[in-house]
N, C-alpha and C positions, 0 to 999 in steps of 0.2 A: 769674365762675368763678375758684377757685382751681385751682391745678395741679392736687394730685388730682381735683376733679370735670370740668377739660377732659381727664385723661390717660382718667378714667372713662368718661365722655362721646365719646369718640373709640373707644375699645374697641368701646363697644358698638353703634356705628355711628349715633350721635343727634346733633344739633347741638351745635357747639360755637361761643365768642364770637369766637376766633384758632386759628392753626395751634397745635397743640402744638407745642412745642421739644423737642424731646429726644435730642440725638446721643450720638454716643461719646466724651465728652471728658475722662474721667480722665487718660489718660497728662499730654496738654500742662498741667493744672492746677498741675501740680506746678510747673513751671517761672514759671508766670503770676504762682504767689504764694510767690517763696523758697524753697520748700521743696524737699528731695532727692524724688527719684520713691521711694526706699527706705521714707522717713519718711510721705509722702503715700498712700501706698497700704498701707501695714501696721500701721501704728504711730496706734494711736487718735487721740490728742487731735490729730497733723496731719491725719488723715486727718479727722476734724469739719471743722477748721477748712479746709481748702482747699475741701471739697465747702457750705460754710456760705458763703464767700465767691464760691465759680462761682455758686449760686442766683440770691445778691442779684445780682452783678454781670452776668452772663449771661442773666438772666431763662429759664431752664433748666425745664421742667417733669417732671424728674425728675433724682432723685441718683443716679450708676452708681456703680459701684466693681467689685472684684471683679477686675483683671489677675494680682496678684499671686498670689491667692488661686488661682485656675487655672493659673498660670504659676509658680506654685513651693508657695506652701503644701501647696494637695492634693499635688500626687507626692512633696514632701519629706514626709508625716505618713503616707506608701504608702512608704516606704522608697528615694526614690530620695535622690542627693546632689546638694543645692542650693547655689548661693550667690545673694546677693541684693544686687548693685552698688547703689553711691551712687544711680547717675543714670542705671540699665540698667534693663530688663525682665531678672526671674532668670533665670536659666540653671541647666539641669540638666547634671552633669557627668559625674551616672553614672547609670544605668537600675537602675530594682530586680526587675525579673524575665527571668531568663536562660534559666531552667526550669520544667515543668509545677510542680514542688516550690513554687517562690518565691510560686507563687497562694495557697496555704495561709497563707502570711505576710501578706499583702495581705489578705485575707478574715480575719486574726486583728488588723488595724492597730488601733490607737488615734487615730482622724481628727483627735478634738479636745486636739491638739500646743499650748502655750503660745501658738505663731505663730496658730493658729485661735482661740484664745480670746481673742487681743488683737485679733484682725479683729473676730470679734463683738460682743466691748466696744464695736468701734468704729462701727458696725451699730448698735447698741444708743444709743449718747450722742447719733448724728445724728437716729435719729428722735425722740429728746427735742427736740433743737435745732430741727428743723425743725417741730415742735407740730403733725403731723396737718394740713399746707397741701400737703407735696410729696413726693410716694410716693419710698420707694427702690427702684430696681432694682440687680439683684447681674448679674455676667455669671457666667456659671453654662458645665458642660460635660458630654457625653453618658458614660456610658460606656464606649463605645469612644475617645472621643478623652482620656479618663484613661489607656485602655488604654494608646495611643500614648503616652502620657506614660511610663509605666511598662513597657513593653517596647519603645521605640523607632520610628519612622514606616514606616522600612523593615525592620524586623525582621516589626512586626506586618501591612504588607502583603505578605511574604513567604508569613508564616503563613498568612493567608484559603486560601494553595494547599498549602502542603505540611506545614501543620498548625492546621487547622481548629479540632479541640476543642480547641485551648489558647485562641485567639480567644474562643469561645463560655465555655469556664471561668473565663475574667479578669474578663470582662465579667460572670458568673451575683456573680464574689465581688464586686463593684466594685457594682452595682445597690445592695442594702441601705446599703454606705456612704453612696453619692450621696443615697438618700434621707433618712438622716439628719444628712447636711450641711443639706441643703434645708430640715429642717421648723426645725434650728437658726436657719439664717435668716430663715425666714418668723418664726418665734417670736420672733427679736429686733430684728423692723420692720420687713422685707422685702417689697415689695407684688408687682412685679415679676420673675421670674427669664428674664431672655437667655438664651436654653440656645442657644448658640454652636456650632454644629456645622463646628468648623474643620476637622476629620479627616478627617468621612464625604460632604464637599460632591460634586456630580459630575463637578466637576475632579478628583478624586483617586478616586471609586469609582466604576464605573459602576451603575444602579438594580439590577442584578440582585445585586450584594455586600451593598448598602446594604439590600435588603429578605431576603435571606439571614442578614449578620451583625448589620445595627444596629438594625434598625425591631422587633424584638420588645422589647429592653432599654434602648431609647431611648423606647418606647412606657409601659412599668413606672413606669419614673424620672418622665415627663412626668404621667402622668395622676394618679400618687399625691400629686404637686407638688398639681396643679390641686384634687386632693381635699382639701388640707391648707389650702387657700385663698389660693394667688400664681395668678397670674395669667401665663400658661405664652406665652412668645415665642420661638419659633424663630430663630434666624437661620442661615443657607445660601449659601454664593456660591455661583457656578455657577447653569448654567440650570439650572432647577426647575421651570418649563413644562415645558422641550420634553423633556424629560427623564421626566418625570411625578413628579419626587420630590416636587409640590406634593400632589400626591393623597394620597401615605402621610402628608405632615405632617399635612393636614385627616380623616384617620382618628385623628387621636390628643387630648388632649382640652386644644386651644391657644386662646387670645387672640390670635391676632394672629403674622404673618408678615414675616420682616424679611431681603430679598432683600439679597444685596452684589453682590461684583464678576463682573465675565465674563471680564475679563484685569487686566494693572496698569492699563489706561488705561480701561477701559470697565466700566460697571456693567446692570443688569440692567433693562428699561424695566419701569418699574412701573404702564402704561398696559396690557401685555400681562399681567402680571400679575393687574391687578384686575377684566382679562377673563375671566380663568382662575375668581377663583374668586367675585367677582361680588361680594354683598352678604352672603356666606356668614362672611366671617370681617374684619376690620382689616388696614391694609398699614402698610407701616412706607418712607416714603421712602428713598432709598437714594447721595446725594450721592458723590462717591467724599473719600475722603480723603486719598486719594494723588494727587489732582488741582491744578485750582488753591488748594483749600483750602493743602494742604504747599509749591507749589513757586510759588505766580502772587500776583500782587499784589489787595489788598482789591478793587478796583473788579471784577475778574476772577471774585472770588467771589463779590461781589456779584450778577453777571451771572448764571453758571453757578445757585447759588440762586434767585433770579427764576424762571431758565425752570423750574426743578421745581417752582416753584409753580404757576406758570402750567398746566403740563402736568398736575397734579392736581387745580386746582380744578374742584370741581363733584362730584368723589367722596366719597361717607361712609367712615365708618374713615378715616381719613387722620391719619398724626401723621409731621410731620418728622423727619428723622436722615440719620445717616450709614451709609454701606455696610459699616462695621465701624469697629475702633478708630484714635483720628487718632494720627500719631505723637507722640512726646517735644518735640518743636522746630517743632509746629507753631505759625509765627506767632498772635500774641494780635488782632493787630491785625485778621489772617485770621477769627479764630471771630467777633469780632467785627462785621465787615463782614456774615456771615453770620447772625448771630442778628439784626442790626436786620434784615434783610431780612425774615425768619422772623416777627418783632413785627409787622413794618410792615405787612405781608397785607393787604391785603383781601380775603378770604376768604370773607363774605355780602355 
């Protein structure tokens, strides 16, 4: 099998020949192979060649990307003010909606900004490169957590109480955008879309907000995605079990479910999970990356990887990863002890 037919294969819950590999490993590439994290994440022809070079050397069965893209392009091409450090994740420095008024502007943006068009391009060259062997995934975000981008974290959990229709109006203008960021991507190679729900997790909303504010316009975005032909993966920290946010996700029209953290140290058992929703839909492993991955020596991770295979073999759907994105400085040495683990499987 190649990547795409084991990432295919895995989806659909059929046998595959090895564990997929597939974590979150943009940020640290940057550092692995020369390059500034600025240049590596925005800027085409690095951003080819660093994700050209993770494949081969990584044996990786998929290309992420997409930090930047979320983390500063969309809210700078929505009016907020961005800068984009050497060898930082961007930083927003000023919000673009202060008033019901500022939505109007937001719903009149022009998404596709020079900086968007040189992502695409760059979207575009890898799947040349990569010749139809190794899907890309984009990380991707809901629109309420654009909202959060554009009107602030605690501004807009202010709002849910003491001004609601502005919530629900940000979000009505932000829906059509997101969806044509999305089809741009799928259109220029996109096989996968991470729709990253860092905003609306149940550490930060409890289910009754979440199926109030986010689950109808998170709903729109996912299924038109799924319509357009990517391949729609959730991911959520927080418990999602006990919580039942697993139930709204599986209402909506997904590929595949990709569980993170429960705190900085603890991630989400993906044994409880695949009780939850059975042979209904794909799981996505959930490794922490703030663990020994970031802070513990190779053998350590070595260890830690092992037992989450262990604890998963014998499940269909199953594709390895991490519980979210690894940081800037995560040791090389680290992803590596982890991906030969990952290879090494035996798996059948």
């Amino acid at each position: 099998m190649n990547s795409i037919e084991r990432m295919k294969a895995a989806i659909e819950l059929k046998p595959v020949d090895r564990v997929p590999n597939a974590p979150f490993y943009e940020a640290p590439i940057c550092n692995y192979f020369g390059l500034t994290a600025r240049a590596a994440l925005m800027e085409s022809e690095a951003m080819v060649e660093a994700h050209v070079k993770a494949v081969e050397q990584f044996q990786f069965d998929w290309a992420i990307f997409g930090m930047n893209l979320i983390g500063g392009i969309i809210p700078d091409a929505l009016g907020c003010r961005v800068t984009y450090p050497e060898n930082e994740l961007p930083q927003i420095n000023e919000t673009s909606v202060k008033t019901q008024d500022d939505i109007k502007k937001v719903a009149k943006s022009n998404i596709f900004t020079a900086d968007m068009e040189e992502f695409l391009k760059g979207v575009s060259q890898l799947h040349e490169r990569l010749k139809g062997e190794v899907p890309l995934a984009v990380e991707y975000i809901s629109p309420f957590t654009i909202a959060t981008r554009l009107r602030g974290t605690n501004e807009i959990m202010m709002d849910m109480y003491d001004n609601p229709e502005l919530v629900h109006a940000l979000q009505e203008a932000i829906v059509p955008l997101d969806i044509a960021l999305g089809k741009a991507l799928i259109d220029a190679g996109v096989d996968y879309i991470f729709y990253g729900a860092d905003m609306e997790c149940p550490i930060l909303l409890s289910p009754k907000h979440y199926k109030e504010f986010v689950h109808e316009p998170t709903t729109k975005v996912c299924n038109e995605l799924s319509r357009l032909g990517a391949k729609v993966l959730p991911h959520m920290c927080g418990d999602i079990v006990k919580t039942g946010i697993v139930d709204l996700l599986l209402e909506m029209d997904i590929h595949g479910i990709m569980p993170g953290n429960l705190t900085q140290e603890k991630v989400l058992d993906i044994r409880e999970l695949k009780e939850k929703v059975k042979d209904r839909i794909c799981i996505f492993d959930n490794i922490n990356p703030n663990g020994p991955l970031l802070l513990g020596k190779p053998e350590e991770v070595a260890q830690e990887t092992l037992a989450h295979l262990n604890r998963a073999k014998g499940m269909t759907g199953y594709i390895f990863s991490t519980a979210g994105t690894s940081s800037l400085v995560t040791p090389k040495e680290n992803y590596l002890a982890m991906d030969r683990e990952v290879i090494n499987f035996q798996w059948n």
